[in-house]
Every structure is written in C-alpha cells, then in structure tokens.
N, C-alpha and C positions, 0 to 999 in steps of 0.2 A: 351377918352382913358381908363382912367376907368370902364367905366362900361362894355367896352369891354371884360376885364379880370372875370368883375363879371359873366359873362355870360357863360365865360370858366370855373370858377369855380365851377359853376352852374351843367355843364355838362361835366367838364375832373375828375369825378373822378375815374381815369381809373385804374381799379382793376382787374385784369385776373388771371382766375383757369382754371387747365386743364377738367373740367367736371362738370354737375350739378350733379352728385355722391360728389361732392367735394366743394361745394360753396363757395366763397370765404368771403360771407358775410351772414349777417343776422338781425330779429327785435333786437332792441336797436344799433343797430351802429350808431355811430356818429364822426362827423371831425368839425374841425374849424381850420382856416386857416388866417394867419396876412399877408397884402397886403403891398409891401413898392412901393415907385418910387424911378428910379434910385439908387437902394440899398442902400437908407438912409432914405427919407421921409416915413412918416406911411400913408399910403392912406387910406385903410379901412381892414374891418375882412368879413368873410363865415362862414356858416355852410353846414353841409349836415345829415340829420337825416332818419333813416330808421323804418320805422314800419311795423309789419303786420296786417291787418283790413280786414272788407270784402266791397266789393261794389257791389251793386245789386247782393247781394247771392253771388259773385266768390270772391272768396282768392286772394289778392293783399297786395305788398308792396307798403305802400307810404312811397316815397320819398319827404321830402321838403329839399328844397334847398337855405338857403338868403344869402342876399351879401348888405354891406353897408360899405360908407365910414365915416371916421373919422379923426383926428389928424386938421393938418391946413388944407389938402384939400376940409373938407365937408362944410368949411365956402365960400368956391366958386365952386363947383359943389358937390351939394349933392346926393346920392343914396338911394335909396331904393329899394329892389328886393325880389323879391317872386317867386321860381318856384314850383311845385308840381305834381308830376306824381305818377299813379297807375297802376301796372302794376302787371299781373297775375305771381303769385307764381314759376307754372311749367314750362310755355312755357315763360315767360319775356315779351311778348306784350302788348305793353301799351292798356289802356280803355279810359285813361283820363289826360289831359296834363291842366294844370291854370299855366298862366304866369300874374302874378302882377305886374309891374315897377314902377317907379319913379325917372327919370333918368336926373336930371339937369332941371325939370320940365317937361320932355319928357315923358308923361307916357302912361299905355297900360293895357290892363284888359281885359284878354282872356281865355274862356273857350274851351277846344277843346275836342271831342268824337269821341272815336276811334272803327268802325264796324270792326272788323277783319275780319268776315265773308264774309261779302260783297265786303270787300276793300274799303271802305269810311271813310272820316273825315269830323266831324261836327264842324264846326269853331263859337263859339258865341263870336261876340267881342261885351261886353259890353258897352266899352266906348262911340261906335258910333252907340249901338242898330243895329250892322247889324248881320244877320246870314248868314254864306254860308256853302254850301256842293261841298266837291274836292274828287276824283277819284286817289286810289293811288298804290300801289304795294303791293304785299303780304306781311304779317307781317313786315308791316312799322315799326317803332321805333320812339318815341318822341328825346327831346334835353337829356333829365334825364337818359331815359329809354335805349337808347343804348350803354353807359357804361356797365350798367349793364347785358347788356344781353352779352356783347363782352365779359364780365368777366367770364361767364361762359359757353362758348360757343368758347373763342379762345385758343387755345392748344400752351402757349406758347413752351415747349419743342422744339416744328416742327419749331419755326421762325428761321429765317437767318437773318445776317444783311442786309438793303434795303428790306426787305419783306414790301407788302402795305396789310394791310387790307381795304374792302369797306364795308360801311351797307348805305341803302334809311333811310333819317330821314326827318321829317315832321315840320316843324318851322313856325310858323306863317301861312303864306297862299300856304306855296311852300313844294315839296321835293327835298330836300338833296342829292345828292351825296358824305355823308362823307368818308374820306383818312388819314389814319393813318398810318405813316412807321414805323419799328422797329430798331433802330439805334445802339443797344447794350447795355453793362452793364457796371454799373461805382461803385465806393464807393462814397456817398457821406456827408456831416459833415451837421446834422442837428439837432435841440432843445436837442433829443435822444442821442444823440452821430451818429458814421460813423455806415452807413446802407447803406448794398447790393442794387443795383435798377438796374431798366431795365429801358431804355431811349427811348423816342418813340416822332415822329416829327407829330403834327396833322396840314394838312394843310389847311390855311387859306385864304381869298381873300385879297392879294393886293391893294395896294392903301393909301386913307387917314390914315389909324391910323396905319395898320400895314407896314414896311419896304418892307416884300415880302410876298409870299407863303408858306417858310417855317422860316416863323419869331417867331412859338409858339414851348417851349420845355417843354417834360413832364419825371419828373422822379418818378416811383415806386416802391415799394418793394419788394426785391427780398424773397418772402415769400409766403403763403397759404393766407396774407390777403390779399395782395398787396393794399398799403396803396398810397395814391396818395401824395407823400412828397413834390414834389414840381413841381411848373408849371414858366415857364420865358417866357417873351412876347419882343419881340424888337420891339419898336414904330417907327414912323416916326420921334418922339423927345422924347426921353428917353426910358428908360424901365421900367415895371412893372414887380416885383416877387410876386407870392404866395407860401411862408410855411407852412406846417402844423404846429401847435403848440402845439392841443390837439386831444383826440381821446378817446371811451369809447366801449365797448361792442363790442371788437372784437370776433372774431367767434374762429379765431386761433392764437398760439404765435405768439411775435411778436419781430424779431430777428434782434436783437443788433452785429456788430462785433466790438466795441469800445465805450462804453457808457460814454457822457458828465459828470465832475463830479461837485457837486452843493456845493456852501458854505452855 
C-alpha cells in the first residue's frame, strides 16, 4: 500500500501554468512531503528535486524523485525508491527515465531511452540483464516527466468542473493511457496556514490496494507555482495522506490566505 503512494508521489507532482512563456517551475526547486496512514501513523517522507544539466550536449532538467518509509511501518515493510527523469528544457520530452526500488525486498533497476525521433523506447532492466526495444506514440512522457509537461502546457483558466485531461506515458514495458479530471477549488489548512487549491481526481486501477478508480485525490495551489500540497489515497484498508511540509527554490510567490502561526 505503501509504496503505491510512493510512486504517486514520485509522479503527482501536479503543477500547472498557463504557458511555457510562464513556467511554473525551475533549477533548484524542491518539495518534501511527510506520509501518514489512516491520518495518524507516520509511514514515510519524499522528495522531489529539480536541476538543469546537460545530457548528450541537449539542455534537460533532472528531476529526482525518492520516497522512503519510516516511523513503525519501516520495521515491517521497508522502502526505498529512486526515480529520475531528463527531460528537454523546451519541448518537455523526456531522454531518459531510471527507476530504482526496493520495495518490501520487491526491487527493480531500470534504465529506459527515449528516441523521440523515431518513436522508440530503449528499456535496460539491469536486474535481469535483459534489454528490449518498444514502439510508441509521438512525444511519449515518462512517469516524472508528464507532470511536468501538463504544468506547462495545460491552460488552467479554460477547465470546467468534470474536464478530463489525457497524456500516453511509458512505465516500465507498457504505455499509459493517463486521466486526470478536474474537480474544482477548495481552501485548505496546511503546515502554511489555509491556501487556495485546485482539486483534481487522477485515475487509478481498481482492485487490490486501491478501493476504486477514482480512490486517488490531489490538491494544489491555487498560484503561478502550483505546489502539489497534498495527495489522499483510499485503500482497500485504510488510507494513506501525503503533505507537503517543506519546499525551496520556488520560481514564484507563494500565496498564503491565512498563515499558520508558530510558538
């Protein structure tokens, strides 16, 4: 259940601007986020760090991405997670997707390359020494890299409530059909104090861990950073929350309508 959340954490950090004239992010941003069960237990912590570098001569941000647990839970399912995507500066397309895990001893060690030109993904899963090559859609999107491209590329202004956005995203050996609604806006009370957000339903597969298809909630900020403040899962037995707690190297203000006050 767990690590399911890490994975969303990994890739819901869903931040939308209305234009790349406008980006809503940039190098040095950073998030970390405190994970509870059933809104008490402390499960684990995230990050998300943003850099700019180059890879084979083109301008890309990396993104890394971890997620581990902690408190009582990591004494009987422990985590470790590692994601990392690079992705071009201008158009958002990823190059290069590493997925690291260690997931209750479940673990995975994936390098993936991305031909945009061609339309191909080069899959090396090192664990088991195989390589393969998959056939996929124009400017595919990794798990990391299509937040970030939705961030600046989707025009919140234009949505309605029930609006679905769709993007192809490339996860392990398959592509995605990712669905994200947009539900509306709420106030809500976090580390910060009450801040503006825009609520959006990302949907999920049914079954073992989650309740349904629309069992994952994501709230963010109603602002130029749009900060991903919080994500809620409904399990099959209980629930997981992620909050934001900290954050650094935002691009733009970052707007308070009621600030928390601290002794």
């Amino acid at each position: 259940m767990i690590k399911k959340l890490l994975v969303f954490i990994a890739i819901l950090a869903m931040q939308f601007s209305v234009g790349q004239s406008d980006s809503a992010f940039g190098d040095g941003e950073w998030f970390k986020f405190k994970m509870s069960y059933s809104g008490f237990l402390k499960a684990g912590n995230a990050t998300l760090t943003v850099k700019e570098t180059k890879l084979d001569k083109k301008e890309v941000y990396h993104v890394v991405g971890k997620g581990w647990t902690s408190g009582m839970i990591k004494w009987f399912f422990k985590v470790q997670d590692r994601y990392e995507s690079y992705f071009d500066t201008n158009t958002l397309v990823p190059y290069k997707f590493i997925r690291k895990i260690d997931e209750g001893g479940h673990t995975k060690d994936l390098e993936i390359d991305f031909d945009q030109t061609n339309n191909k993904v080069y899959v090396n899963d090192k664990k088991h020494n195989e390589k393969k090559v998959f056939d996929t859609s124009q400017n595919i999107q990794d798990m990391v890299s299509t937040y970030y491209y939705l961030r600046n590329t989707l025009k919140i202004d234009g949505l309605k409530i029930g609006d679905e956005v769709k993007v192809d995203m490339f996860f392990d050996e398959e592509t995605y059909g990712f669905k994200l609604k947009y539900l509306g806006e709420e106030i809500i009370n976090t580390e910060f104090g009450n801040i503006e957000a825009l609520v959006f339903r990302p949907y999920v597969m049914a079954g073992r861990v989650f309740k349904e298809e629309e069992s994952l909630t994501l709230w963010v900020s109603k602002d130029k950073n749009k900060l991903p403040l919080r994500i809620k899962a409904d399990l099959a037995v209980g629930s997981l929350r992620a909050d934001l707690e900290a954050f650094k190297g935002l691009k733009h203000p970052f707007r308070i309508v009621v600030e928390n006050k601290k002794n």
